[in-house]
C-alpha positions in Angstrom: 0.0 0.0 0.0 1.1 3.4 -0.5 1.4 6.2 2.1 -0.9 8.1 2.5 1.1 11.2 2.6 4.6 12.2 0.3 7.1 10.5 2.5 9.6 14.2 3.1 10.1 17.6 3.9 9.5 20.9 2.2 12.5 22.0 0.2 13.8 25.9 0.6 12.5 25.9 -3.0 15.4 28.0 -3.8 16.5 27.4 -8.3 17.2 29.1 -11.3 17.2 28.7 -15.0 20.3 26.6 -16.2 21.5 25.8 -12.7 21.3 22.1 -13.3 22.5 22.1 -16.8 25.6 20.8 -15.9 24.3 17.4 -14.4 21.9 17.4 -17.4 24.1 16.8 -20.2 26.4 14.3 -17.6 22.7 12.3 -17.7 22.3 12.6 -21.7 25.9 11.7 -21.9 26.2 9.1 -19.1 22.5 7.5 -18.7 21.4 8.2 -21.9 21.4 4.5 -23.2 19.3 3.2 -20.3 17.0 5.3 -20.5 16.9 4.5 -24.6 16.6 0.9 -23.3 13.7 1.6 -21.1 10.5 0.2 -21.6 8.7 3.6 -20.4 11.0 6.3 -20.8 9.5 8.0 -17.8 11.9 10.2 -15.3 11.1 12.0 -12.3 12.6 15.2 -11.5 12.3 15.0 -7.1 11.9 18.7 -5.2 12.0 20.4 -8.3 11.3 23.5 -6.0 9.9 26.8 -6.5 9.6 27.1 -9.3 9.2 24.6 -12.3 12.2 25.8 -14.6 14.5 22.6 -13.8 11.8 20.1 -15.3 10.7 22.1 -18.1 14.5 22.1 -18.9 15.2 18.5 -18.0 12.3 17.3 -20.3 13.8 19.6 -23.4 17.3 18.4 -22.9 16.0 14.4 -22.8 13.5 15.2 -25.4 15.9 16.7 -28.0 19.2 14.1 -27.2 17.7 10.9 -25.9 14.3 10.4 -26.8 12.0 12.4 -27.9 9.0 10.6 -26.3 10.7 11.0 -22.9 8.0 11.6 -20.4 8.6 14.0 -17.6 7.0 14.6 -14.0 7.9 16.9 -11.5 7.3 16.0 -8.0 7.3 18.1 -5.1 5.7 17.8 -1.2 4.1 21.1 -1.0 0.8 21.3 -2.9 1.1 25.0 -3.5 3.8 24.8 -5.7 2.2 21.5 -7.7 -0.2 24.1 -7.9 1.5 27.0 -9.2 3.8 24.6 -11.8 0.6 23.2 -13.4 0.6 26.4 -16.0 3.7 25.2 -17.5 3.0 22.1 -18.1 2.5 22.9 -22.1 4.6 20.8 -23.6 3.9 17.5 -24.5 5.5 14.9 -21.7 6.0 17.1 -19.0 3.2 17.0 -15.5 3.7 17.8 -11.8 2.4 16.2 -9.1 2.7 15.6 -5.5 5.0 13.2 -4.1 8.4 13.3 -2.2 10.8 9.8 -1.3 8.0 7.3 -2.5 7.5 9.3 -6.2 4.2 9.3 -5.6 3.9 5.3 -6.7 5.7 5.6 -9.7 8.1 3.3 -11.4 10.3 5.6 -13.3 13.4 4.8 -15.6 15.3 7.7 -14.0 15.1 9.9 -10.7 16.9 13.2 -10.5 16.9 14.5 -7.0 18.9 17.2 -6.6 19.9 20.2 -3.7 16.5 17.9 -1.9 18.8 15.9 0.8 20.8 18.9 1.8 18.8 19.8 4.5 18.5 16.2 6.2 20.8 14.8 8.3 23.3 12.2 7.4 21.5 9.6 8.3 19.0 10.1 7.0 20.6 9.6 3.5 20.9 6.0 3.1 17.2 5.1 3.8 16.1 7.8 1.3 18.0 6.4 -1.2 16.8 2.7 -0.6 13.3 4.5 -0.9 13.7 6.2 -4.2 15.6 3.1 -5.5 13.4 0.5 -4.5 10.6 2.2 -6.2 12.5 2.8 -9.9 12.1 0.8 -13.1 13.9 -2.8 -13.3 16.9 -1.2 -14.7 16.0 2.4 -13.7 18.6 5.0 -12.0 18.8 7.2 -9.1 21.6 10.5 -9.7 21.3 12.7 -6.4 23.6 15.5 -5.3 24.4 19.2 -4.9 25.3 21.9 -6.9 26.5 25.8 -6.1 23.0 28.4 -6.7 24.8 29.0 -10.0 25.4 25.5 -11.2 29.0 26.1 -11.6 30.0 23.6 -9.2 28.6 20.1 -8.2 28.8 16.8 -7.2 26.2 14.0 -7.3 25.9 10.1 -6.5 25.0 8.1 -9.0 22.6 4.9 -7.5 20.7 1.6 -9.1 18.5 -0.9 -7.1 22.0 -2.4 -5.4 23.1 0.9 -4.2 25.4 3.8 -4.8 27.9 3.0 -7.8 29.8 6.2 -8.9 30.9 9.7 -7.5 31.0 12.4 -10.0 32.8 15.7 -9.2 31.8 18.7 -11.8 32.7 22.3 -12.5 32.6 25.4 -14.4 36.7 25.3 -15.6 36.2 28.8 -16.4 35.4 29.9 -13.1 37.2 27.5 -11.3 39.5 28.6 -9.2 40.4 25.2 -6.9 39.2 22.2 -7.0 39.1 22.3 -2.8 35.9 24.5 -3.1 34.5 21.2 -4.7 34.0 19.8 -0.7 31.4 22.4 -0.2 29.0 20.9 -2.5 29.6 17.2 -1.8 26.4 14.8 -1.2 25.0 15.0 2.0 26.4 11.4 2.5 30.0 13.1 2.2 30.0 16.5 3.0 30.9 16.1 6.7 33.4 13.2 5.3 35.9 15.6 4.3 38.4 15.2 6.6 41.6 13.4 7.7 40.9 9.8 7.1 38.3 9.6 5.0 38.7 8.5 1.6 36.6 11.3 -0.2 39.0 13.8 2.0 42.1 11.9 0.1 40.8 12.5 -2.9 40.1 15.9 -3.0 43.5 16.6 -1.1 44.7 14.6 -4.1 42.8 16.2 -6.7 44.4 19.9 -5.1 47.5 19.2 -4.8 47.5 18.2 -8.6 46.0 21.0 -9.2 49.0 23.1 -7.7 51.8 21.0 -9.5 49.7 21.8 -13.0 50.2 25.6 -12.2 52.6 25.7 -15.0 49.8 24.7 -17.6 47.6 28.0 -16.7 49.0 30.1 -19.3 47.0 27.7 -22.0 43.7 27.9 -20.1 41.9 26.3 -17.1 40.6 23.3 -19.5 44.3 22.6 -19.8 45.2 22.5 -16.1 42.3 20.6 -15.1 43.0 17.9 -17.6 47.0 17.7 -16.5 45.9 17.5 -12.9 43.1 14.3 -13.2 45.7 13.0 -15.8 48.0 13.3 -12.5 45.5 11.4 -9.9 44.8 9.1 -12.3 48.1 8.2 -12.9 48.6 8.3 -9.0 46.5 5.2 -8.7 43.1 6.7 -8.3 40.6 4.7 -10.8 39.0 7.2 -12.7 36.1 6.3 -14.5 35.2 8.5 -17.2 37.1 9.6 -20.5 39.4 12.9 -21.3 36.7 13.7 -23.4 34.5 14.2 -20.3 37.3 15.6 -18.1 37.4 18.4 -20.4 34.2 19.4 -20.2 35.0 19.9 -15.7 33.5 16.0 -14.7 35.5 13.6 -12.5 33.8 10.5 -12.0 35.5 7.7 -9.6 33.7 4.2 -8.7 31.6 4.7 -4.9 34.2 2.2 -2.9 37.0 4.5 -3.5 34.9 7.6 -1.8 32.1 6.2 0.5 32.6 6.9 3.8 34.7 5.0 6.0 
């Protein structure tokens, strides 16, 4: 049976226009072909908040690179802004409703739920993740995470039916000026794991100090210097997941074991 009532809290609400581009074209790029594969191409966009910008967006993005019969729903807790989104729900594939952990009892292909788990405590991560996850698609996906109010930095967990599999760091190389100020938008299930031995602490002291010995590559750009440094943890032993292709673009992705908390 389902509950009765959306199983979460209210959001701050707080988004903008763009803000989640960057994990956007990481889901084209990176869980594009399940969601090709999928039976339903349905994907849930969880605490979309104030605002209904981030689904409208999501749904264009999926629509014109994945599938074009990609079916969007926004969920959120609070009824007002289900409410207020309804207007904008113009284009074909695209609905709000209400609903929070449980996605209101449906069985999508992909969840996005991001800047949502923020505000909980810690331990209250891993049983919202077995709730969204237990609830997706046979097959379906789970990316939740953090990003800064501009989108320029992130970080989000990428998560299946068996749990948390990858750890993706992102930024704006243009405006980047270290990669330490990537700790302050870890996942909830890290951010008060940055410290002395912890693994996701290791990485990012890693991932500065790589930073720092690529100085001499800033005269040909930030692109440049960010691809000598994850070329230089890489090569230190870290098993980096994803291609220089995708490094260049600001994402760092790193299997879960080699981050999750001690």
């Amino acid at each position: 049976m389902e509950p009765r009532r959306p199983l979460g809290v209210v959001t701050r609400g707080t988004t903008s226009p763009n803000r989640l581009r960057r994990v956007d074209n990481w889901i084209v790029e990176t869980c594009g072909d399940a969601l090709r594969a999928a039976a339903d191409p349905l994907v849930v966009d969880l605490g979309y908040g104030a605002t209904p910008v981030t689904p409208l967006e999501l749904r264009a993005r999926l629509a014109a690179r994945v599938r074009a019969d990609v079916r969007v729903v926004g969920l959120e807790i609070d009824p007002v802004r289900v409410a207020a989104a309804e207007p904008a729900a113009d284009p074909p594939g695209l609905t709000f409703a209400r609903g929070g952990f449980e996605l209101a009892g449906l069985r999508p292909a992909l969840v996005r739920a991001f800047n949502v788990l923020r505000q909980y405590d810690e331990s209250e991560v891993a049983d919202a993740w077995r709730t969204v996850t237990g609830r997706l698609a046979p097959g379906g996906l789970l990316v939740e995470g953090t990003c800064d109010e501009l989108g320029r930095l992130g970080a989000w967990v990428l998560l299946d039916a068996a749990g948390p599999r990858t750890l993706t760091l992102a930024a704006k190389l243009t405006a980047l000026e270290s990669p330490a100020t990537l700790a302050e938008r870890l996942p909830k299930a890290l951010i008060h794991r940055n410290v002395p031995g912890e693994r996701v602490h290791d990485l990012l002291d890693a991932l500065e100090q790589a930073w720092r010995s690529a100085a001499g590559y800033a005269p040909f750009g930030p692109r440049q210097r960010w691809l000598r440094a994850v070329a230089t943890v890489q090569e230190s032993g870290w098993p980096v997941q994803n291609t220089p292709r995708s490094w260049r673009h600001g994402y760092l992705t790193l299997p879960w074991p080699t981050v999750a908390p001690s």
